[in-house]
mmCIF entry with sequence, helices, sheets and N, C-alpha, C, O atoms, coordinates in Angstrom:
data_MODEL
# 
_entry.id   MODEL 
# 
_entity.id                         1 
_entity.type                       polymer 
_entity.pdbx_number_of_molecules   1 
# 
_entity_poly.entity_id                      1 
_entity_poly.type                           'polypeptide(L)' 
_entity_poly.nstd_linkage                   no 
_entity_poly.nstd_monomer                   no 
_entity_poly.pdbx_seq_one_letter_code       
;(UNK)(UNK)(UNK)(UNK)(UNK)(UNK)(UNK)(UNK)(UNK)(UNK)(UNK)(UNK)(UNK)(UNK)(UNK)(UNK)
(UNK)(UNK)(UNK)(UNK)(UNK)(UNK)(UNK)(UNK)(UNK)(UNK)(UNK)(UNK)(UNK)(UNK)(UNK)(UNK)
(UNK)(UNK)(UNK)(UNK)(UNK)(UNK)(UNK)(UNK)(UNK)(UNK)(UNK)
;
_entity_poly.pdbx_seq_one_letter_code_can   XXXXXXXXXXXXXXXXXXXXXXXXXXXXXXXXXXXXXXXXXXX 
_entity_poly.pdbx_strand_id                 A 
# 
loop_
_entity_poly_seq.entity_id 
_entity_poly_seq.num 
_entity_poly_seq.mon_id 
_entity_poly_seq.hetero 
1 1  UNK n 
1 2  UNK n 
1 3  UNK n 
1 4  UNK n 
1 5  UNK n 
1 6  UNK n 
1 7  UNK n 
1 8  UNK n 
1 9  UNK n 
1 10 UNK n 
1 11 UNK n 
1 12 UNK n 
1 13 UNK n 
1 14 UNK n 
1 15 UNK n 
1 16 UNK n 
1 17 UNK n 
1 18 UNK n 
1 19 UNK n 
1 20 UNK n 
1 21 UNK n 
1 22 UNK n 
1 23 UNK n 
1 24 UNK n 
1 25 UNK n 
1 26 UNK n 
1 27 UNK n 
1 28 UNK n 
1 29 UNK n 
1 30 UNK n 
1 31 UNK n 
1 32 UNK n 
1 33 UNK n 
1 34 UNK n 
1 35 UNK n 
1 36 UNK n 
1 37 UNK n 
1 38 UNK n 
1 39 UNK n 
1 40 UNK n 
1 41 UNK n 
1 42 UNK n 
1 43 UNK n 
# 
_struct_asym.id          A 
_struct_asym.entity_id   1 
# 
loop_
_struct_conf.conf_type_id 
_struct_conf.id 
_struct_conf.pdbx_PDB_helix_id 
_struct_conf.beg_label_comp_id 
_struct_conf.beg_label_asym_id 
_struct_conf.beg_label_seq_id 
_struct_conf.pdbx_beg_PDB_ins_code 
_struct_conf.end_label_comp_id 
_struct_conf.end_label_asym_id 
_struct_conf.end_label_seq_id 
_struct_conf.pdbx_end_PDB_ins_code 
_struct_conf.beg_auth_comp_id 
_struct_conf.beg_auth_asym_id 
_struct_conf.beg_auth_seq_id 
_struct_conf.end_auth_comp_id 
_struct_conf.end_auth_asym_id 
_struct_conf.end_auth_seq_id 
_struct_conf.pdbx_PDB_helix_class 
_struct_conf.details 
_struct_conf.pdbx_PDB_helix_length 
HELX_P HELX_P1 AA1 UNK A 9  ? UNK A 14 ? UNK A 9  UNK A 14 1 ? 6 
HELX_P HELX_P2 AA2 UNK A 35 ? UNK A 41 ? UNK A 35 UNK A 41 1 ? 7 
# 
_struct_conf_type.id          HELX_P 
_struct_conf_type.criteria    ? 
_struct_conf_type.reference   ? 
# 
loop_
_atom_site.group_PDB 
_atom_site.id 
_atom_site.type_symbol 
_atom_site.label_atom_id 
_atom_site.label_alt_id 
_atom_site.label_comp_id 
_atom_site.label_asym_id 
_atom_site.label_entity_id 
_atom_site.label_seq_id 
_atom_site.pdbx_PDB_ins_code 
_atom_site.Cartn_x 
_atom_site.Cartn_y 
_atom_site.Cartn_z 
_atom_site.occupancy 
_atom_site.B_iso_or_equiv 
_atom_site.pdbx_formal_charge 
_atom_site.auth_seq_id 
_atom_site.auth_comp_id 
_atom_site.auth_asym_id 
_atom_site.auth_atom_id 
_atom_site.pdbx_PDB_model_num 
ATOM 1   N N  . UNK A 1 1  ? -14.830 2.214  11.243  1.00 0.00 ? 1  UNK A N  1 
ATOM 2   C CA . UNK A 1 1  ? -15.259 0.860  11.499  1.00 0.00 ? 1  UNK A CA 1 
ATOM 3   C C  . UNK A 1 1  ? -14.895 -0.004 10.290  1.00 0.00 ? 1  UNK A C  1 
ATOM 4   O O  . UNK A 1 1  ? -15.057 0.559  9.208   1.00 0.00 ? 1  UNK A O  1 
ATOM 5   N N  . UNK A 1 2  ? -14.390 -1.386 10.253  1.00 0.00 ? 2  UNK A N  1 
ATOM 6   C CA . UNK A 1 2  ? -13.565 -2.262 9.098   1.00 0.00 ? 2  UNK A CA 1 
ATOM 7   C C  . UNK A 1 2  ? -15.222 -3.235 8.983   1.00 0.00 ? 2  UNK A C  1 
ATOM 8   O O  . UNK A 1 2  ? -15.770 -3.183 10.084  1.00 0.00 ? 2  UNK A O  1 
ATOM 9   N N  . UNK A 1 3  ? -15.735 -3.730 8.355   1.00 0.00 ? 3  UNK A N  1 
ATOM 10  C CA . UNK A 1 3  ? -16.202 -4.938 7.830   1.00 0.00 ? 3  UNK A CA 1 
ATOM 11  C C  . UNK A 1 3  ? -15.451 -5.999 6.875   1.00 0.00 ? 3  UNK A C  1 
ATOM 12  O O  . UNK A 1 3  ? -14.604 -5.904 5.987   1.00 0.00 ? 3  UNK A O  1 
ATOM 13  N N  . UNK A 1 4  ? -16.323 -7.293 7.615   1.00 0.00 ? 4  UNK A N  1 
ATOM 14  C CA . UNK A 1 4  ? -15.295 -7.843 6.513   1.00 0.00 ? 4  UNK A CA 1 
ATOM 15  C C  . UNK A 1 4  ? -15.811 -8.184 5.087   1.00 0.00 ? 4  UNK A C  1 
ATOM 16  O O  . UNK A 1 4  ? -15.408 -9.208 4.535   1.00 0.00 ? 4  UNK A O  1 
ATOM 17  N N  . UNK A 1 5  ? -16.702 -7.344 4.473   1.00 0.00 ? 5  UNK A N  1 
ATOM 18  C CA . UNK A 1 5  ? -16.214 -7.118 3.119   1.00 0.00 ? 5  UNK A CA 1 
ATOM 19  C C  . UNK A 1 5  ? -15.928 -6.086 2.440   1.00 0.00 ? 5  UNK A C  1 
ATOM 20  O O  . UNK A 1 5  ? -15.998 -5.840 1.236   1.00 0.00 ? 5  UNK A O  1 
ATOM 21  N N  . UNK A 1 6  ? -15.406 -5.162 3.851   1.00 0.00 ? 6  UNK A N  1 
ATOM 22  C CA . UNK A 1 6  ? -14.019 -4.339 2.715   1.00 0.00 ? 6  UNK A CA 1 
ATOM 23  C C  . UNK A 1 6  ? -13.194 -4.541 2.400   1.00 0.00 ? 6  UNK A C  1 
ATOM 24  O O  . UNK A 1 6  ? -12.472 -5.353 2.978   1.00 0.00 ? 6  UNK A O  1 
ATOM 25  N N  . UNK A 1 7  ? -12.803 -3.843 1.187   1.00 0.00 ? 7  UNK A N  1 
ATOM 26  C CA . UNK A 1 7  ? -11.466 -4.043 0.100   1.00 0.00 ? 7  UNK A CA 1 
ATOM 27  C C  . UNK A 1 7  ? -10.417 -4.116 0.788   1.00 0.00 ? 7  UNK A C  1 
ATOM 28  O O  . UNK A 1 7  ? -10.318 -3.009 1.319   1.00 0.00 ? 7  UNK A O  1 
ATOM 29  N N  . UNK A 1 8  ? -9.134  -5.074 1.266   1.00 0.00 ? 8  UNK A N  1 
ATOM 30  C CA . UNK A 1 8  ? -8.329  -4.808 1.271   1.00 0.00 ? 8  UNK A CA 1 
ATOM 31  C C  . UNK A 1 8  ? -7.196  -3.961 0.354   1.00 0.00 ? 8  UNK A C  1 
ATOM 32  O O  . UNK A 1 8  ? -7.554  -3.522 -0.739  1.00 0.00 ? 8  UNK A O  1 
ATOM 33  N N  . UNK A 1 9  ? -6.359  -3.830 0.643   1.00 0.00 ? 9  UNK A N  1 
ATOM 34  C CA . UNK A 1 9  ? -5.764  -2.599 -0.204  1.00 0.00 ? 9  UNK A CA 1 
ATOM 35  C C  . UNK A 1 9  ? -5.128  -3.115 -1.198  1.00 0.00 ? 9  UNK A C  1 
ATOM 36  O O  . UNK A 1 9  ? -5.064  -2.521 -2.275  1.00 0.00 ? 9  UNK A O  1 
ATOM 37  N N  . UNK A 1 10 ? -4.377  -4.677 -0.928  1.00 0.00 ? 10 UNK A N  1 
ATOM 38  C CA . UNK A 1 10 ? -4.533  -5.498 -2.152  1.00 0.00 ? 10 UNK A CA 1 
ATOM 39  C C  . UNK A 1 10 ? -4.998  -5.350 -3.389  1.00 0.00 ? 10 UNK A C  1 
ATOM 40  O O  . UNK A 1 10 ? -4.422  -5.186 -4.465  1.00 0.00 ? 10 UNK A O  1 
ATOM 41  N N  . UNK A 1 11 ? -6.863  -5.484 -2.894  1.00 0.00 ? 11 UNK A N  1 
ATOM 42  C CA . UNK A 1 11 ? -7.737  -5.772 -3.671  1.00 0.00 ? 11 UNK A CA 1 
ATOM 43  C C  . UNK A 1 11 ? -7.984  -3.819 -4.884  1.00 0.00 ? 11 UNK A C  1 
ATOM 44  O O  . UNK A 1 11 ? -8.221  -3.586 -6.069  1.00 0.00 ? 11 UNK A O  1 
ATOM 45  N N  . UNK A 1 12 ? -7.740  -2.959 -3.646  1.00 0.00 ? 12 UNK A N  1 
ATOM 46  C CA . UNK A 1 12 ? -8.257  -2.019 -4.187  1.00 0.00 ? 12 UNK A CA 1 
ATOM 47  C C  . UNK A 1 12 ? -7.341  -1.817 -4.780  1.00 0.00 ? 12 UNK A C  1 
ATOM 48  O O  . UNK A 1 12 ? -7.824  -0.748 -5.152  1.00 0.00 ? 12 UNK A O  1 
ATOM 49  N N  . UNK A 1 13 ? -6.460  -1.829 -5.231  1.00 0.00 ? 13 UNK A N  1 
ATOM 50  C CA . UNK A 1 13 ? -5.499  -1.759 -5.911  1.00 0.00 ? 13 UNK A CA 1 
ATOM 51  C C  . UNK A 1 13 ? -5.577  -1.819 -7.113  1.00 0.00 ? 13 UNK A C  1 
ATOM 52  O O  . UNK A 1 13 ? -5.466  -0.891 -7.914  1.00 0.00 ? 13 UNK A O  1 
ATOM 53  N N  . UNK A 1 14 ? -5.889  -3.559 -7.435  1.00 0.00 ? 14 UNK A N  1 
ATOM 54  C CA . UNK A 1 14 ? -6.865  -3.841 -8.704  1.00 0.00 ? 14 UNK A CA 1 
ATOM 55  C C  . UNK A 1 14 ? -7.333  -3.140 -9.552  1.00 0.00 ? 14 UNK A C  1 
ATOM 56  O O  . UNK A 1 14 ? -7.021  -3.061 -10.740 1.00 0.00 ? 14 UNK A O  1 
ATOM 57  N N  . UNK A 1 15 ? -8.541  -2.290 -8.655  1.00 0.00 ? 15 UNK A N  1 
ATOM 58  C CA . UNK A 1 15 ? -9.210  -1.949 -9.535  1.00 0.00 ? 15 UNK A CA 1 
ATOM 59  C C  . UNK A 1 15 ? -9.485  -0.407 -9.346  1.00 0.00 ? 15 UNK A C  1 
ATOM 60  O O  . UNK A 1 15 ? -10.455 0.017  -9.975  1.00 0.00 ? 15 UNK A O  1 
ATOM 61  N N  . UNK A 1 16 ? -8.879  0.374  -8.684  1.00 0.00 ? 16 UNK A N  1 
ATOM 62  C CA . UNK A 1 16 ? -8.762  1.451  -8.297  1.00 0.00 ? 16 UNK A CA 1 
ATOM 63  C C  . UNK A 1 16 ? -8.504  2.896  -9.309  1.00 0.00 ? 16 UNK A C  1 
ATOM 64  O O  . UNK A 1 16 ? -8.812  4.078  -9.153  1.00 0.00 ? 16 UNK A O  1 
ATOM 65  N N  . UNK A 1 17 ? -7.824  2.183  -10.341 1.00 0.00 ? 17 UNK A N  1 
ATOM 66  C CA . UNK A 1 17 ? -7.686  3.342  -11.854 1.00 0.00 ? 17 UNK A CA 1 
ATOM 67  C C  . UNK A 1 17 ? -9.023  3.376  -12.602 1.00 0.00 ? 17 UNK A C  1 
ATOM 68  O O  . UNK A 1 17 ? -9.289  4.212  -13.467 1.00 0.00 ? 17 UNK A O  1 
ATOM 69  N N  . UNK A 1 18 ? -10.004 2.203  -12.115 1.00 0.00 ? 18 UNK A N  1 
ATOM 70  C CA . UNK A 1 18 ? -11.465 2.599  -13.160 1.00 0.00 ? 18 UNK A CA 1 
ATOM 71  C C  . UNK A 1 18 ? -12.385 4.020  -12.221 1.00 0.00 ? 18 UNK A C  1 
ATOM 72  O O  . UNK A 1 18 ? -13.258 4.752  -12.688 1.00 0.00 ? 18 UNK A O  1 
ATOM 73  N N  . UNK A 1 19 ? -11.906 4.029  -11.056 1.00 0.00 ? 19 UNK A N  1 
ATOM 74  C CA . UNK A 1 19 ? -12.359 5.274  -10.063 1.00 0.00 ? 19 UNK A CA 1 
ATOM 75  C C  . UNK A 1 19 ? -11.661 6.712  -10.587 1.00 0.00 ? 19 UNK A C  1 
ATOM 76  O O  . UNK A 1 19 ? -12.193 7.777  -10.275 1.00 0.00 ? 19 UNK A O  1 
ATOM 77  N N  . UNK A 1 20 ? -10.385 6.678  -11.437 1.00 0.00 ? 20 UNK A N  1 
ATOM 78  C CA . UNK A 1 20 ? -10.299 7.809  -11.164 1.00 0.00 ? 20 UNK A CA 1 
ATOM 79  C C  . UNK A 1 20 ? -10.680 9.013  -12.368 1.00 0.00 ? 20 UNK A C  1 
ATOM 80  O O  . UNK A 1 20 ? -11.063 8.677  -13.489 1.00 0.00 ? 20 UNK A O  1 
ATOM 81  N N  . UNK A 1 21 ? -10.534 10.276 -12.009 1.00 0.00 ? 21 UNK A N  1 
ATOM 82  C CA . UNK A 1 21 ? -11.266 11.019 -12.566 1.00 0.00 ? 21 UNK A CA 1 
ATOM 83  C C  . UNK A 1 21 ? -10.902 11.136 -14.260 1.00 0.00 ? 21 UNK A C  1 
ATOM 84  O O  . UNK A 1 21 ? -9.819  10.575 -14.427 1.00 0.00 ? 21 UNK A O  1 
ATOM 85  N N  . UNK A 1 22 ? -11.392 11.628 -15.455 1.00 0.00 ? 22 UNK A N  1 
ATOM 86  C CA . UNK A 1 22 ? -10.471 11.396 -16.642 1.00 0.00 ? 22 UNK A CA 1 
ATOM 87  C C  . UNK A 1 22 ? -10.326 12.922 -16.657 1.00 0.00 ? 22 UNK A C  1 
ATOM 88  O O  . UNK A 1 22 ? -9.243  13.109 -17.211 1.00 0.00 ? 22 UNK A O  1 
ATOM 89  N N  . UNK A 1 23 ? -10.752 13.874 -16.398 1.00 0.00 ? 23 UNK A N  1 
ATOM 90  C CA . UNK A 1 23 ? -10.292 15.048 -16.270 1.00 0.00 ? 23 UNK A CA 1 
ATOM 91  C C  . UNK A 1 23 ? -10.175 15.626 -14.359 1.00 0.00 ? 23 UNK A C  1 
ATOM 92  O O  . UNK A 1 23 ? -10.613 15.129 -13.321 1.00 0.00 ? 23 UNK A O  1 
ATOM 93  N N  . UNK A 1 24 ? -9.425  16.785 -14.636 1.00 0.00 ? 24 UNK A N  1 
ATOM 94  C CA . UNK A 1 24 ? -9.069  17.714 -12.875 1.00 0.00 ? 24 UNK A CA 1 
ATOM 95  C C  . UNK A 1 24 ? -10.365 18.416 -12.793 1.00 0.00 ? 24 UNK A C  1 
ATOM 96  O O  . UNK A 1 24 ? -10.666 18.832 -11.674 1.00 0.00 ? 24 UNK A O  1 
ATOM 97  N N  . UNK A 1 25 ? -11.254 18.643 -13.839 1.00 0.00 ? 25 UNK A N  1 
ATOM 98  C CA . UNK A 1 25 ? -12.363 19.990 -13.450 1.00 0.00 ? 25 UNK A CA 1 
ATOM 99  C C  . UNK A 1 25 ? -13.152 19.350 -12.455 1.00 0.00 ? 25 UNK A C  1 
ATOM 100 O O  . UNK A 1 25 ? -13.075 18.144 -12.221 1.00 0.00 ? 25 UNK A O  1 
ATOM 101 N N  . UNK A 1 26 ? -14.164 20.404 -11.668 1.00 0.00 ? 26 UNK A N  1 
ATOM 102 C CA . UNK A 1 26 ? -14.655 20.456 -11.015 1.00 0.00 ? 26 UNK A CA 1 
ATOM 103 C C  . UNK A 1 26 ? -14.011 20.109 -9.453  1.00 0.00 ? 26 UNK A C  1 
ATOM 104 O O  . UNK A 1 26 ? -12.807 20.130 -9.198  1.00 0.00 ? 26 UNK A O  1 
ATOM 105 N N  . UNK A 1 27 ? -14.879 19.853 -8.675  1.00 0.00 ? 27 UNK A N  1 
ATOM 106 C CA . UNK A 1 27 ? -14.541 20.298 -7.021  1.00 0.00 ? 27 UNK A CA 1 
ATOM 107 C C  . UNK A 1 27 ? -13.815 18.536 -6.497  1.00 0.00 ? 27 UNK A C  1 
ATOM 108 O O  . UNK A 1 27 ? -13.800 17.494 -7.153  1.00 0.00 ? 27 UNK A O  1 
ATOM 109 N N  . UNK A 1 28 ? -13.374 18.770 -5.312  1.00 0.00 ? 28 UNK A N  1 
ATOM 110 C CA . UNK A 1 28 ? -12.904 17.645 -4.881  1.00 0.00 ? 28 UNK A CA 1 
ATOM 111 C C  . UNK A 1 28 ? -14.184 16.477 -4.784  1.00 0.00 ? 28 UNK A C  1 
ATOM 112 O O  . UNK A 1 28 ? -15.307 16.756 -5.203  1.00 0.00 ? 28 UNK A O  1 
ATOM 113 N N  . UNK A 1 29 ? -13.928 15.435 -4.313  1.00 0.00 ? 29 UNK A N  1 
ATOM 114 C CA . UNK A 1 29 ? -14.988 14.509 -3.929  1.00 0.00 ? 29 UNK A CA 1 
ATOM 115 C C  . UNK A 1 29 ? -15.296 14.500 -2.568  1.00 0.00 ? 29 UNK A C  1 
ATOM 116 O O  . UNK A 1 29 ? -14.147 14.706 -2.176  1.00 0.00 ? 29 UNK A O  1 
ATOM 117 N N  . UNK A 1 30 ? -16.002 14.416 -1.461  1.00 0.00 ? 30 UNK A N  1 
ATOM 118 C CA . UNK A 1 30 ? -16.889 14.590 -0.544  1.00 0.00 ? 30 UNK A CA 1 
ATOM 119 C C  . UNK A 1 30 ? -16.385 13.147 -0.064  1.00 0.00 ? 30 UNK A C  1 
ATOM 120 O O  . UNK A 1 30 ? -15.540 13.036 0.825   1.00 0.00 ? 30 UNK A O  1 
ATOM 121 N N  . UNK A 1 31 ? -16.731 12.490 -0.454  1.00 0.00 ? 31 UNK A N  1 
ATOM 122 C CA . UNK A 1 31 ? -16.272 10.829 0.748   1.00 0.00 ? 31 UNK A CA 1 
ATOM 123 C C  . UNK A 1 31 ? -15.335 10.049 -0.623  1.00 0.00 ? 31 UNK A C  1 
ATOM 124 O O  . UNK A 1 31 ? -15.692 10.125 -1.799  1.00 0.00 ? 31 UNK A O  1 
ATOM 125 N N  . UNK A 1 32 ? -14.348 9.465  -0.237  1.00 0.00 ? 32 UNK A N  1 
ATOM 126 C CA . UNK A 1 32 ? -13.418 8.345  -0.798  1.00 0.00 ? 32 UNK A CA 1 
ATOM 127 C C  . UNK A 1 32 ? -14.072 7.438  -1.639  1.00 0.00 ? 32 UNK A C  1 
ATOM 128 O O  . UNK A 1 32 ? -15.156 6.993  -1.260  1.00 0.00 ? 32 UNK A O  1 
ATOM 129 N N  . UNK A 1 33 ? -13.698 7.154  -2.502  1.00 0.00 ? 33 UNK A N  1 
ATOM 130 C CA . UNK A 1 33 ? -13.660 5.867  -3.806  1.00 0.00 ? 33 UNK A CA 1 
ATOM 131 C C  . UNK A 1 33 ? -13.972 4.862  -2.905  1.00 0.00 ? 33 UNK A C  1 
ATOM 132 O O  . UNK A 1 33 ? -15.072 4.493  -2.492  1.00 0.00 ? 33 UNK A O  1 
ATOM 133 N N  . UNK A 1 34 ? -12.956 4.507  -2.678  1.00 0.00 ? 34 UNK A N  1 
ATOM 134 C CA . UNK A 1 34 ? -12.857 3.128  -1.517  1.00 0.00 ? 34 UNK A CA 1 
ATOM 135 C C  . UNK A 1 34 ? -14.016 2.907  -0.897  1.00 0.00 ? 34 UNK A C  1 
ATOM 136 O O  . UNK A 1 34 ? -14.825 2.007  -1.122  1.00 0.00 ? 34 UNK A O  1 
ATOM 137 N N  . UNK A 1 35 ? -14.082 4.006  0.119   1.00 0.00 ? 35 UNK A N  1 
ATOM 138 C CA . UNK A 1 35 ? -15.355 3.917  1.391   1.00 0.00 ? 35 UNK A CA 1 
ATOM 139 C C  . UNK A 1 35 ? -16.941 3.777  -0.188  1.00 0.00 ? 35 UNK A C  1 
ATOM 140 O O  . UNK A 1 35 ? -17.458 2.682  -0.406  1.00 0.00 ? 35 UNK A O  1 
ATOM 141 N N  . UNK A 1 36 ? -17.292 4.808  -0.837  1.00 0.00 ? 36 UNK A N  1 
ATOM 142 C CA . UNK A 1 36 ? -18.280 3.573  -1.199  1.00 0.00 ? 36 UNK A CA 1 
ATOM 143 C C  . UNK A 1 36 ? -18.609 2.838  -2.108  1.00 0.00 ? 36 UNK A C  1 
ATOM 144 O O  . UNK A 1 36 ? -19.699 2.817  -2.679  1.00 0.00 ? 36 UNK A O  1 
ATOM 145 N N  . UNK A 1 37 ? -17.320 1.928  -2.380  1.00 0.00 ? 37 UNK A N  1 
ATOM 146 C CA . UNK A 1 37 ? -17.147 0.889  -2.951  1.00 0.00 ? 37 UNK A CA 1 
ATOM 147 C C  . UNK A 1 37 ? -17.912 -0.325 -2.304  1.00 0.00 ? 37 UNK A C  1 
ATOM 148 O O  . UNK A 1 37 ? -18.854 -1.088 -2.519  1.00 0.00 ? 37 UNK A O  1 
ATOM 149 N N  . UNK A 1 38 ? -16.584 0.063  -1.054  1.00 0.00 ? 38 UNK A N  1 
ATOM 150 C CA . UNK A 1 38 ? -16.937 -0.788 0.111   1.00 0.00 ? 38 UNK A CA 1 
ATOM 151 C C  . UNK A 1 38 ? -18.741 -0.647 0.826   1.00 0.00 ? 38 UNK A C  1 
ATOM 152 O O  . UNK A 1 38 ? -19.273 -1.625 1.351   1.00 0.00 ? 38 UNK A O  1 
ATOM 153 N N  . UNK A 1 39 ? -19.464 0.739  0.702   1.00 0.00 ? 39 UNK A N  1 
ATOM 154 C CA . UNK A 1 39 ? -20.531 0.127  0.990   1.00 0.00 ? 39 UNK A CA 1 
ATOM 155 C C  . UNK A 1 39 ? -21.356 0.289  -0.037  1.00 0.00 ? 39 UNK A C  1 
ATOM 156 O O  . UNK A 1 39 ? -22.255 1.101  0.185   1.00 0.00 ? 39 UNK A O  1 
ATOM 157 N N  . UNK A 1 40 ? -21.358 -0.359 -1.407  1.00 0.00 ? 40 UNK A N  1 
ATOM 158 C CA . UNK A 1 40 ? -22.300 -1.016 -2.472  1.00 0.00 ? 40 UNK A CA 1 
ATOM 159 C C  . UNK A 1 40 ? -21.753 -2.319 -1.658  1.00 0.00 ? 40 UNK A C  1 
ATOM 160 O O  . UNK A 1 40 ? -22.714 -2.909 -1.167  1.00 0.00 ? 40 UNK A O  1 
ATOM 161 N N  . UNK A 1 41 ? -20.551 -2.934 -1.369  1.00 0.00 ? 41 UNK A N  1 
ATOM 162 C CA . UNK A 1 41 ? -19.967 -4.423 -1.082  1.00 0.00 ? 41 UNK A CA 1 
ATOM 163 C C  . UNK A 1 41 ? -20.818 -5.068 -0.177  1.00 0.00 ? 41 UNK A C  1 
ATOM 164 O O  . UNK A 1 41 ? -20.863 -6.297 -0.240  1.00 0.00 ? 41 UNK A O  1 
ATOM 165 N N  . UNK A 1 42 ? -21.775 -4.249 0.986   1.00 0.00 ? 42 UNK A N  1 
ATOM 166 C CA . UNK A 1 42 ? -22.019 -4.643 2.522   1.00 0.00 ? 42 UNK A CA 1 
ATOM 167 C C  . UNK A 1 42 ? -23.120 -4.901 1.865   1.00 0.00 ? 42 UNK A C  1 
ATOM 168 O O  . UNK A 1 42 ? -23.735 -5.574 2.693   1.00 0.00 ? 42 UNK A O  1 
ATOM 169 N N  . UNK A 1 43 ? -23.921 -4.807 0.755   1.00 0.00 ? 43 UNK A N  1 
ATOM 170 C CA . UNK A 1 43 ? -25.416 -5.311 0.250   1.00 0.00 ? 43 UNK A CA 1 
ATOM 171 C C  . UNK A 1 43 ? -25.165 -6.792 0.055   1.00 0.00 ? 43 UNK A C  1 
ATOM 172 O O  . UNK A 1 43 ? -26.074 -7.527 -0.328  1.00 0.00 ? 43 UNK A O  1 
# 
């Protein structure tokens, strides 16, 4: 489902390197950067 105040990809773009990890250890992540970005955004 899209709302409209999710990130376009534009936007996530931006700011998308302060999400990522500074080391590989540990396990994958469970739900996407993006997705809850986008819902802290829907408050």
């Amino acid at each position: 489902m899209v709302y409209q105040t999710d990130l376009k990809e534009s936007e996530w773009d931006l700011i998308k390197t302060y999400f990522e990890p500074n080391s590989k250890r540990g396990s994958s992540h469970k739900h996407e950067k993006k997705q809850i970005v986008n819902g802290i955004c829907t408050c």
